[in-house]
N, C-alpha and C positions, 0 to 999 in steps of 0.2 A: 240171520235176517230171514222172516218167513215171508212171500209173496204169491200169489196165485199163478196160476200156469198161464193167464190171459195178457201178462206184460213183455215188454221187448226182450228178447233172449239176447240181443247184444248187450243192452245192460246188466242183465244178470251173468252174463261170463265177464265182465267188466270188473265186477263188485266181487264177484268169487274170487277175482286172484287174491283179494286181501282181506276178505269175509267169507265163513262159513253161508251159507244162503239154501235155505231149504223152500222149494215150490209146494206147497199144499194143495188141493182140491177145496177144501172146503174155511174159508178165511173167515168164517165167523167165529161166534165163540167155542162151539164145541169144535171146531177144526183145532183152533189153536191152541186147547187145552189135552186135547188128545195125543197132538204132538211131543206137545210139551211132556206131560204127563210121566216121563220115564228120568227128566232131568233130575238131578240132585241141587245145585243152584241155575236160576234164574237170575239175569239180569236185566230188567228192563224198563225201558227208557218211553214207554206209550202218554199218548189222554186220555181223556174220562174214561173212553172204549176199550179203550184193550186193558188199562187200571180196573175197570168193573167186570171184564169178563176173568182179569183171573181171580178178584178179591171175591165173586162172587164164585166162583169153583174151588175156595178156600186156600188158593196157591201162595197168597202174599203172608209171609209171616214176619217180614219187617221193609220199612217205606223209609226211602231218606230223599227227603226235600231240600231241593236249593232254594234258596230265595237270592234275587239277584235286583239289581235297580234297572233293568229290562223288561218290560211289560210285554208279553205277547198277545195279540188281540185275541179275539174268537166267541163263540156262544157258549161255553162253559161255564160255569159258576162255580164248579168243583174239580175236584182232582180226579173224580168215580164218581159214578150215580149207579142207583140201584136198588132194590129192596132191603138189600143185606147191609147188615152194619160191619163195621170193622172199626174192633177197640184196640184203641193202641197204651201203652202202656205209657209214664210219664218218659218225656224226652231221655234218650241213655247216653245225648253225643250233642254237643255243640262246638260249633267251631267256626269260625271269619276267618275269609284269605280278601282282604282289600273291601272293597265294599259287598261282596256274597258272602251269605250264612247258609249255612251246612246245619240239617237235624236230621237225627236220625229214630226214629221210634219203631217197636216190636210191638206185635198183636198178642194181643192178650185173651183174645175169642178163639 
């Protein structure tokens, strides 16, 4: 979990007993890619913002979308926004558990 140094330290020792939690200085994009930068996988669960800062730092090399019959509201229109494109290759993974679908696609840029 990455978070800035400006949030309540009790809930950060909270969350640490059963998440790894690193405090950054700098939470935008080049913070969190800097960070990041050394990992070998990434897993992450962001919106459009944190989806566009690392698909735009060329981090994302495969996306897997749930689709579920829960709608979450919000001003988003996409999954990422951004100048950069990002091609994904034809679907490699489909699968239903109950009413959620599962897709999984690789970049192909």
């Amino acid at each position: 979990i990455l978070t800035g140094h400006g949030v309540d330290q009790d809930r950060v020792d909270a969350i640490s007993k059963v998440a790894d939690v690193a405090q950054i200085d700098d939470l935008d994009g080049n913070g969190i890619v800097n960070h990041l930068s050394a990992a070998k996988v990434i897993l992450c669960e962001g919106g459009p913002t944190v989806n566009s800062v690392l698909m735009t730092a060329g981090m994302v090399d495969e996306i897997n979308i749930t689709m579920s019959p829960m709608l979450a509201l919000g001003e988003s229109k996409r999954i990422a926004h951004g100048d950069r494109s990002w091609r994904a290759a034809p679907t490699t993974h489909r699968h239903e558990i109950g009413s959620n679908r599962f897709r999984r696609s690789v970049s192909v840029s």
